[in-house]
Each structure stands twice: as C-alpha cells, then as structure tokens.
N, C-alpha and C positions, 0 to 999 in steps of 0.2 A: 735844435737840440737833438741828441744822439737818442734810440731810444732803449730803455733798461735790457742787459740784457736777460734773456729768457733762460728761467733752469732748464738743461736738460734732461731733466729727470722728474714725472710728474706721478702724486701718489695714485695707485690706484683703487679704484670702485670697489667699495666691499660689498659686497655681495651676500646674502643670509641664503643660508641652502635651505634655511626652513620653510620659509616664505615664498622662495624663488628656486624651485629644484630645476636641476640641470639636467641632462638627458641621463639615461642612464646606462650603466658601462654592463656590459654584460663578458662575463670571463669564458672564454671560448674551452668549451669540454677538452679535457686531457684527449689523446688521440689513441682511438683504442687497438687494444693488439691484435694481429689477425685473430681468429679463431683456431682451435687447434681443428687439428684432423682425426679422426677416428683411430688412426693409430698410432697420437703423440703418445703411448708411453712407453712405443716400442719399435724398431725398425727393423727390415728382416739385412738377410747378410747383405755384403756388399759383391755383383758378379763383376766377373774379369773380362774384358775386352777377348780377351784373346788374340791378339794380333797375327802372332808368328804360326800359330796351328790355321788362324783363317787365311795366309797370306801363304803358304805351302800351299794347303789346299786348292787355291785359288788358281795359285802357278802350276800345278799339276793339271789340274782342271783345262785349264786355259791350253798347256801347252799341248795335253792328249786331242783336244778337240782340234785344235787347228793344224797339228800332224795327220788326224782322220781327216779332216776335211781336204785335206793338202791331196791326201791318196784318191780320197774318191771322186775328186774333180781329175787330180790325171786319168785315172781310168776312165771317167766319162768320154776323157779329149782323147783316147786311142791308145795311151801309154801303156804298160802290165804297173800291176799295183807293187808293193814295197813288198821287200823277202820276208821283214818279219809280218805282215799281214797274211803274205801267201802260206809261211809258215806257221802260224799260228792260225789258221785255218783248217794247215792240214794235219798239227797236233790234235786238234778239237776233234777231228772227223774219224782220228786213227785209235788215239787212246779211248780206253771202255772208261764211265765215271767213277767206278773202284780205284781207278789207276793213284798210286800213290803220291807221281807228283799234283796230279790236280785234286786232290785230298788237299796234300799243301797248300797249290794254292789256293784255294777255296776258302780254308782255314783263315791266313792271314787277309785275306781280303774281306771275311766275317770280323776277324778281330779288328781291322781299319775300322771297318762301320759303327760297329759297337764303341770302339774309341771316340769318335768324332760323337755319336749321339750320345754318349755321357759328359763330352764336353758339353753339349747345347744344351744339357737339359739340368746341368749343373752350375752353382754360383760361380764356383773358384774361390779366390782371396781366404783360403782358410787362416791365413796369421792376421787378419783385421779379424777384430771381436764386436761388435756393434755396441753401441750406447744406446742411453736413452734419450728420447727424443721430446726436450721441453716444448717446441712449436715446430709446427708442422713442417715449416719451410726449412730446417736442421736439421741435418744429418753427420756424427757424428763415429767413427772410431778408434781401437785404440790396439795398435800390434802386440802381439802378444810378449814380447821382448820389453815393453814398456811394462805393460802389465805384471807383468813378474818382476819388473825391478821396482814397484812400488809395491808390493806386498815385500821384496828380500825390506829394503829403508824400513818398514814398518817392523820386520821382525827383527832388527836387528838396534833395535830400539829400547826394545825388553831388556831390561833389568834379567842380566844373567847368561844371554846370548853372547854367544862368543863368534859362532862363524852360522850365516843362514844361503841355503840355497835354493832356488826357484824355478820349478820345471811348469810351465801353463800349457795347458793344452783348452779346450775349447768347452769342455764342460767339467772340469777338473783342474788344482791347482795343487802339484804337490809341494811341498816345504820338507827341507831337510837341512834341521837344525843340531848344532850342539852348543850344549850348555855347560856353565862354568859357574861354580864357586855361592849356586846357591840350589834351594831345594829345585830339586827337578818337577814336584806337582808343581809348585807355585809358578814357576816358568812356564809351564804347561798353560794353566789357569791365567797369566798374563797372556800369553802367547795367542792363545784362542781366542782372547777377547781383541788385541791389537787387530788381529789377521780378519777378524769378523768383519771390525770396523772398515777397515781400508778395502774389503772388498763393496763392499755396501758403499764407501766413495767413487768406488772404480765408477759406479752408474752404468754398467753392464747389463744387456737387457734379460740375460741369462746370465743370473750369476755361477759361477762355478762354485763346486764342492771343492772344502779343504780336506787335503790330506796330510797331516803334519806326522812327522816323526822325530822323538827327539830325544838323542841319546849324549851323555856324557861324555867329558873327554879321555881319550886313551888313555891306558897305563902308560909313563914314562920307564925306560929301563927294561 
C-alpha cells in the first residue's frame, strides 16, 4: 500500500506572549546630530585664494633670485658681473637719498608692500555675503546679485509697484521703487513689511539696512 500523502503545510504553535515572553526588541536611538560649534549662528566672511597676485609674486621672486644668483656665482668663477648690477650699484653710490628718482622709487616699492600686506591680511570675496550657519559643518553664502534679486521679486509683489530696483552692498540694501495707481503710504507700509520679511529669509549673518525710496510715476505729456 502507497502511503497518504503528507500536507505540505503544517499549522503552527501558538504561542501566548503572556506566559512565554520572547526576548525582547529594543529600537535602536535615532542617530544624533553633531553638535554645533560655538559659532553656529554665525560665519565670518569667505577669504580668496588669491592666485594670480600669489603666482606674480612668486614668478618675480623666483626669477630675481636666480638672475642674482646667476651673477654672483659668475663673479665668483672670474667673469665681471652684469651692466645693470654694475649700474645700479653705481647709481646707489652717486645719487644723494633726496635724489628724486629714488624718492620714486622707494615710493612705489612702499606702495608694492603695502599692497601685498593688505592682500594677506584681508578676506577678499566682498560680493559673497555669508549666511547663517545651522550646524557647524556648513558653510553657506549668497552673492550679492542674488541677494538683490530676491528682495527686487519681493518688492515687486506689492500691491501697487510698478518697477523696483536693487542696489546691495554689504551692510545696506537700497530699493528704488515706483509706484502706481494706489496710495503711496500704503505701498510704503506694504513695501516695508514685504522687504523686512525677505530679508530676515535671506539668513544673512549681518543683515543689512533698508533704504527704500519710493516715488510716483512721471507726469506723462
């Protein structure tokens, strides 16, 4: 005799969790965010590389030095040194320090250094405006060209504006508006409240001062 076949499918053990508790599951903690930094609420500006001022410099640098050194290794080997060295030794030696070409040059070889040490000791990037900074590991900003064409979109929004324009500079933003076809306080009193808001969007760590002006449209005729 064959024997029955077998279900493949058998019910399973119930089990009472009350009775017979199971291990238990524990939900692993959300994963927390870094910490901020001492000055997430604020970033300073953003400095410039400088490339083309360091890479001049560099090539001057570089090429004066190994023209000196070029002359004073001949002299050592027996050769006479280069005309402008002999010459510009025997300018040094003949002209008195009143003399007014080297006033000159003195001058501009003052004003190089002072150039170059205001480069080093300054940011650059004035048309990045900085944001603010929600975690520490962001850094964030916003050109100034941007910046101004979200405050014009905002003022140009208002109930009453006809044409708006936006000059940003860095701690000041001027607005020059005209309006049309309705009272000029109330445009005013719109206008101030829109521009307030959108700047307080912008998230600028320095917000700029509004300077709005806003006058009617021309006489036609």
């Amino acid at each position: 005799m064959s024997e029955p076949p077998q279900d493949a499918t058998r019910p399973m053990p119930v089990v009472d969790t009350e009775k017979h508790p199971g291990p238990e599951r524990h939900t692993p903690p959300p994963a927390q965010q870094p910490a901020l930094s001492p000055d997430a609420r604020g970033s300073g500006r953003f400095w410039s590389a400088r490339r083309v001022p360091s890479a001049i410099v560099a090539l001057l640098t570089l090429g004066g030095a190994g023209l000196l050194l070029y002359d004073v290794v001949a002299v050592r080997a027996g050769y006479p040194a280069m005309y402008w060295r002999r010459e510009l030794a025997r300018q040094l030696a003949e002209r008195p320090l009143d003399d007014i070409p080297v006033l000159a040059g003195a001058a501009f070889v003052t004003a190089v250094g002072l150039w170059l040490i205001l480069l080093a000791i300054t940011p650059g990037l004035r048309n990045l405006l900085p944001m603010l900074r929600p975690r520490y590991d962001v850094r964030a900003a916003l050109t100034r060209d941007a910046a101004a064409q979200v405050l014009r979109d905002r003022a140009v929004e208002v109930s009453g504006v006809r044409e708006a324009r936006v000059r940003m500079r860095r701690r000041r933003a001027e607005v020059r508006v005209i309006s049309h076809f309705r009272d000029p306080a109330e445009v005013r009193s719109d206008l101030d409240t829109a521009l307030a808001g959108a700047v307080t969007d912008l998230g600028m760590v320095r917000r700029p001062k509004l300077s709005v002006r806003l006058r009617g449209p021309g006489k036609k005729g």
